[in-house]
C-alpha positions, 0 to 999 in steps of 0.5 A: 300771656293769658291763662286759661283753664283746661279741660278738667278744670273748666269742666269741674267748674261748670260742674259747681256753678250750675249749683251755687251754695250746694254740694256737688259730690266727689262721685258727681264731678268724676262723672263729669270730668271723665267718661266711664270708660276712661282708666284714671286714679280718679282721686288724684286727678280732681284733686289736681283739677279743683287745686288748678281752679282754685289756683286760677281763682286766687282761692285758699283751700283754707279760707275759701271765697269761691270753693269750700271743700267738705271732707270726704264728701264733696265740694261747694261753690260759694260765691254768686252766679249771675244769671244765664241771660247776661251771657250774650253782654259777657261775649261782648266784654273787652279782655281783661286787664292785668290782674289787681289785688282787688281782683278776687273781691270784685269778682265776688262783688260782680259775680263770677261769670256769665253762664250761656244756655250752651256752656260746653259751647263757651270760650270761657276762662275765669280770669287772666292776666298780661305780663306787663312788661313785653320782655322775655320772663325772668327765671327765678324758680326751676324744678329739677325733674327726676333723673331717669335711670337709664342703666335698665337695672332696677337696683340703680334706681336708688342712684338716680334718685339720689343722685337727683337729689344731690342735683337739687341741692347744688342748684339750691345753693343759688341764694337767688334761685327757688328750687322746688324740693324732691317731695313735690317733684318726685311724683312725676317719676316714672309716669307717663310724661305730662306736657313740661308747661303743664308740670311747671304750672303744677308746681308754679316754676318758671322752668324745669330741668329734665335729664337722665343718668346711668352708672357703669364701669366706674363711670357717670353719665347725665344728659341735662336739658334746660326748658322755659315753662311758660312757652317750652323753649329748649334753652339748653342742653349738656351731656356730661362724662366722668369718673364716679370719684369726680361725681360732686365736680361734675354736680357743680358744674351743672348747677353754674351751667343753670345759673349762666344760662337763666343770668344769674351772677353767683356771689363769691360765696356761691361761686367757691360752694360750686366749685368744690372738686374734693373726689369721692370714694366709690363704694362710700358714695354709692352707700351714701346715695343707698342711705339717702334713699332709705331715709326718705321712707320715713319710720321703715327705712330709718334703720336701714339707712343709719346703717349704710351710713355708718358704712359709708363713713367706714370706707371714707371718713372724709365724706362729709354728706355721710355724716350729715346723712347719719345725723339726720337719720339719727334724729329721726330715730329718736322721733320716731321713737325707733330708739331712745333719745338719749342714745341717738341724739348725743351720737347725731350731734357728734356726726353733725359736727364732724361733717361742719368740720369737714365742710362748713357748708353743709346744709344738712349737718346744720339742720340735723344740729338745730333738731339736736339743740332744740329736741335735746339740749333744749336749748331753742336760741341755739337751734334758731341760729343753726336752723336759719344758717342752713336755710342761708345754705339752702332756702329749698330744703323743705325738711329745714323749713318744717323744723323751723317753722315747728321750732317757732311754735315751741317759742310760741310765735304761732303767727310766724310758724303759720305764715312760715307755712304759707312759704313752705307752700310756695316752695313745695306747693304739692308736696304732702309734707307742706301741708302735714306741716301746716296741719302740726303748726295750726294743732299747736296753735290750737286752730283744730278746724284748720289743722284737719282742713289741712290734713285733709289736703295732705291725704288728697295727695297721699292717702298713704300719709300716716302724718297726716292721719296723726296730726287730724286725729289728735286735732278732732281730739281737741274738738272733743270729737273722740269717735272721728279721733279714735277712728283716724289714730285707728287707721294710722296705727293700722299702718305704721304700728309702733309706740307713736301712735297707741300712746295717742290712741291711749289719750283720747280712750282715757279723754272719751271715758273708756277707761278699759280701752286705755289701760288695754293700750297701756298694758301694749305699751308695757309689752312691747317695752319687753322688746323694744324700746317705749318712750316714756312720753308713750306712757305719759300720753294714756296716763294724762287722758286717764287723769292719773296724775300721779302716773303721769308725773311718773312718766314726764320725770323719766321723759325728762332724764332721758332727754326725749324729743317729744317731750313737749308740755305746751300741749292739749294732752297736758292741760289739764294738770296745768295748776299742778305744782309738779308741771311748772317744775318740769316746764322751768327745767326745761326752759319751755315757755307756756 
């Protein structure tokens, strides 16, 4: 098979190498790519175009060889062109042959192409590749696309979505099978269907699951169909009818369905974990899919969902998904700073342990521990063993692989976190967490350049991204870039206000000398303590940019009894105090390594 670019691909490319080693702006290739009379979000649209071309080159957005991004501006071809007056010896070219690793450095060697006075008129493709092997291709990925709600009640909307992420996750517990995570695949609900191979390059699977789901009368629905990407064939299909309490039956029965189909054999463990037939209870349930659907919004949902979970637990005590739910939504309480760590943690752990005690295979409860152990007990060997049994549960459960890849940072293996990174990518290759979570991990590493690199990609896919924004504010921070910094924690404070981000701000005023704007955000931070809660950490951060150690001290001390989550000392905001006898007191208390 041979892979040829499309037509806004081919076009931006064109577009780049009629000015090689010059900066064609993001206005310019908009122009180019689509007529003014077209209807399109034209952000998203080139930056799916330049991640498709770069994905045909063999490209890094981080490391280019032939596309240098330049943020906010534009793009820069970098490799040689050769002259237009080759093209005529270029159609006489033999087909390539299959793709070697060599192939990108002797294209940069070569040049990259042979450009005719027509290029609209050329047949042209970067490069391609021949499987081989003549043999049909073997499934070892699948995308589990939105399950569309067919009930026409917009309310049931957190059913479908829930009940595709409970279908995600039992087809994820085939060790052998990669399963794209819900972040990258919900982008495509609700939108004008794009054709399925186009969809399955997007998110480089070797097939895709589509279907729909409705609920009514105590009953349940789902339609599942099976497509091979790489030429759409319809490998299978199943329509499915049962009672709502026997909905976890039913998911298994899928998942074995997809793995008979793309002949995988399941192991005895996979075999037993797909087979589990316990009924639910309805109304707890239906709570819990609420929940998972509140959680997933992030800081403005945390609440909401640590609600209908304990809700849920109320009417079925025996839901082990329930408690795992709440555990997590816990834990993001205390990151977020929603509530104090020491409340919610112990109470996360508690919840953890009764859903492994209710079923030892859930993934979830064990990720939710791992983040108990390593945010409060400290106890980072712990959490390794908790963290990797839940990826031996369920290697696609991107939220898993972030925190795991952040642990190792806390154990300063920065080279292990960044290649963890670069697989979080493979799983979830455009979802804006996997690059939020490459942009955390090049900050702790003190790669600042990086990181904003790839903050920058994350915000392509999701302006909305307030993680994003943190993680390239406090890196132009470490570039002692305050202006750019000030500005980016600006924007995010503008949209998710709260303690997390003016702690920050307060930091980097102190670092760039206005002394009056950083005591104004710690007199903020004292009134909003008068209401809610504040952490310490918050206070630590604008004392530390303001070089009151003393203060500061203060401020770490409470931290450390409270058990704070983000009570992270290996960092740029305390560097300073380094020498100071009180700092390598609190690191040997709480056992971190700097």
């Amino acid at each position: 098979m041979r892979i040829k670019l499309q037509e806004q691909p081919f076009l931006a490319l064109v577009a780049l190498i009629e000015r090689p080693g010059e900066v064609v702006s993001r206005e310019e290739l908009q122009k180019r790519l689509w007529p003014s009379d077209v209807v399109v979000d034209f952000d998203r649209g080139l930056n799916k175009a330049i991640n498709r071309l770069r994905e045909a080159l063999g490209d890094d957005a981080d490391e280019p060889r032939f596309i240098e991004t330049l943020p906010q501006r534009g793009y820069r071809f970098l490799a040689e062109v050769e002259p237009a007056a080759r093209a005529e010896q270029a159609s006489s070219l033999p087909e390539p042959a299959p793709l070697s690793a060599d192939a990108p450095r002797m294209i940069e060697r070569r040049g990259l192409l042979a450009i005719a006075g027509g290029l609209m008129a050329a047949t042209l493709f970067v490069f391609g590749y021949r499987r081989v092997s003549g043999g049909p291709r073997q499934i070892e990925s699948i995308a589990v696309l939105p399950l569309e709600n067919l009930s026409g009640n917009i309310d049931q909307e957190y059913f479908s979505d829930g009940m595709t992420d409970e279908l995600i996750g039992e087809i994820a517990r085939i060790g052998s099978l990669r399963v794209i995570s819900r972040t990258s695949i919900m982008q495509y609900k609700g939108r004008a269907r794009k054709p399925l191979p186009e969809i399955a390059r997007e998110l480089n699977v070797d097939a895709i699951l589509e279907g729909t789901v409705a609920q009514s009368g105590g009953k349940v629905r789902i339609t599942a169909q099976l497509i091979r990407a790489h030429d759409d064939r319809h490998l299978w299909s199943e329509r499915y009818e049962r009672n709502l309490t026997d909905v976890l039956a039913m998911q298994g029965e899928v998942a074995r369905a997809v793995a008979k189909q793309i002949q995988i054999k399941l192991t005895p463990q996979e075999e037993k974990r797909l087979t589990r037939a316990h009924p639910v209870h309805p109304d707890a349930y239906n709570l819990f899919l609420k929940g998972n659907f509140f959680v997933h919004q992030g800081i403005r949902g945390t609440a909401k969902s640590i609600d209908l979970f304990r809700r849920a637990i109320e009417l079925d005590p025996s839901q082990s998904e329930s408690y795992a739910g709440l555990a997590e939504a816990l834990c993001f309480a205390g990151i977020f700073g929603l509530r104090p760590s020491g409340e919610t943690y112990p109470e996360a752990k508690i919840a953890a342990l009764k859903a492994l005690e209710l079923d030892e295979s859930n993934a979830s409860a064990h990720d939710a521990l791992a983040e108990v152990k390593q945010g409060y007990d400290w106890d980072l060997a712990g959490a390794q063993v908790e963290f990797k049994r839940a990826l031996s549960l369920n290697p696609s459960n991107l939220l898993t692989r972030v925190r795991y890849a952040e642990s190792l940072t806390r154990l300063k293996k920065y080279d292990e976190a960044i290649e963890e990174t670069t697989r979080i990518l493979a799983w979830a290759p455009v979802s804006p967490m996997s690059h939020v979570c490459r942009s955390m991990i090049f900050f702790r590493a003190r790669r600042y350049d990086e990181s904003i690199r790839a903050s920058h990609q994350a915000l392509d896919l999701d302006p909305s991204s307030v993680n994003a924004l943190w993680w390239q504010g406090v890196s132009y921070a470490g570039k002692r870039n305050f202006a750019q910094s000030i500005a980016v924690l600006n924007k995010a404070l503008s949209m998710a206000d709260g303690p997390l981000f003016r702690g920050y701000l307060g930091f980097v005023y102190g670092q760039a000398g206005e002394q009056d704007k950083a005591l104004s955000i710690l007199k903020e931070l004292a009134g909003l303590s008068s209401k809610r809660f504040v952490s310490p950490v918050d206070f630590a951060l604008v004392y530390a940019g303001l070089g009151d150690a003393d203060s500061m001290f203060q401020s770490l001390e409470k931290a450390y009894q409270a058990h704070e989550a983000r009570f992270e000392l290996a960092s740029l905001y305390f560097d300073g105090f380094r020498s100071d006898p009180r700092f390598g007191n609190l690191v040997r208390r709480v056992g971190q390594t700097i």
